[in-house]
C-alpha positions, 0 to 999 in steps of 0.5 A: 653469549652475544648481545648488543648494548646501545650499538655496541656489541658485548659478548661472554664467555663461561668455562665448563666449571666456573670459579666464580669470578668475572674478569672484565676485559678493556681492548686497546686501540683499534680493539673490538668486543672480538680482540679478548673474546676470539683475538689471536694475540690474546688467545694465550691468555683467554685459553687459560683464564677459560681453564682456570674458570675464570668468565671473561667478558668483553665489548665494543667499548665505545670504539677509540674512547680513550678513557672517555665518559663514553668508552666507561659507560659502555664497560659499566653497561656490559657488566650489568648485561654479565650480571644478568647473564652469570652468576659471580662473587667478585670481580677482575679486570684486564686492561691492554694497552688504551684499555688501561684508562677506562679499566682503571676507572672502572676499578673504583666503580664496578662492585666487587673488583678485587684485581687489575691487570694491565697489559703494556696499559695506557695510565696517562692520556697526555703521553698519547695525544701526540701520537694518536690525533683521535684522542681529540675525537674522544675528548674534544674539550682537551685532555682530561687532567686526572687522566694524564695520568689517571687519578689512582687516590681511591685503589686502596686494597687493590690487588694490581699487575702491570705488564710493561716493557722498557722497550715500548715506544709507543706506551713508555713504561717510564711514563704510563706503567711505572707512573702509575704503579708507584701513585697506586702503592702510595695510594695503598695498593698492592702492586706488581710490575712484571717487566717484559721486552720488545715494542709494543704488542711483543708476545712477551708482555702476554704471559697467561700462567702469570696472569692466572696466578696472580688473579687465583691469589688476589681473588682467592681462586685456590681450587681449579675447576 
């Protein structure tokens, strides 16, 4: 299924027997409703969300939002266009790389989240703004501070996953995923961090059988389709 929300365009995709779980993909930098829905590095993990019943929905996002007003209001709109268009018991999400800072929003915003996944996730916009010059575009007003690195108080009873290589210099793992998954611990979540190898984007970090074991076990997905 194909839409378009405000010029921004959306998209779903429904297994041949869903599980009753929607899995809310957030692309990364550069990313388009197209990188979860039919991206070739993604494909891995897509094909075995599909076959374990899981619906997978994606859109524009804002473009480069950064985690911006803008980038979580466009994901909060493309679930309500899901939910009109699939029927679902509770909620994942997938946030690959920029992706992490509006996923990770949405997580205390969206109904029904039970489970994170963040793939070599952003979790702190500070580390990012030298580097990429149109993080100034999606905050003019300067960083924002509960981003850098996002405020994670509110994740109690979240089931979370992070992908992240010691390796990586473009999101360090030291200073995004680590971070981050020791403030979500403290904060009372359940957290996993998986480490991979290689730089940013290294196949390793997409590993779709662990993916859908960890989603199956926090969403209580125990019979495949």
């Amino acid at each position: 299924m194909r839409g378009t929300i405000h010029g921004q365009h959306v998209g779903l995709l429904v297994p041949t027997r869903p599980n009753g779980v929607l899995v809310v993909a957030v692309h990364g930098h550069g990313g388009t409703v197209k990188s979860w829905l039919s991206g070739a590095q993604q494909a891995s993990v897509r094909t075995a969300l599909l076959h374990a019943g899981y619906r997978l929905t994606a859109g524009d996002g804002a473009g480069n939002g950064w985690g911006n007003a803008q980038s979580v209001a466009a994901y909060t709109d493309l679930y309500t266009w899901a939910t009109q268009r699939a029927s679902f018991s509770s909620v994942a999400l997938i946030g690959e790389s920029m992706g992490g800072l509006a996923s990770l929003q949405l997580a205390t915003r969206l109904p029904a989240v039970k489970a994170w996944v963040g793939i070599y996730p952003v979790c702190n916009l500070a580390t990012m703004t030298a580097r990429y010059p149109d993080t100034a575009l999606a905050w003019p007003g300067g960083t924002v501070g509960r981003l850098s690195p996002v405020d994670l108080s509110a994740m109690r009873g979240l089931k979370m996953m992070f992908f992240a290589s010691p390796g990586d210099t473009v999101v360090p793992k030291a200073t995004n995923a680590d971070r981050c998954a020791a403030r979500a611990t403290a904060a009372g979540a359940s957290v996993q961090v998986a480490e991979t190898t290689g730089e940013h984007g290294d196949k390793s970090t997409f590993q779709p059988a662990r993916v859908v074991s960890f989603l199956d076990a926090a969403t209580g997905n125990q019979h495949r389709p």
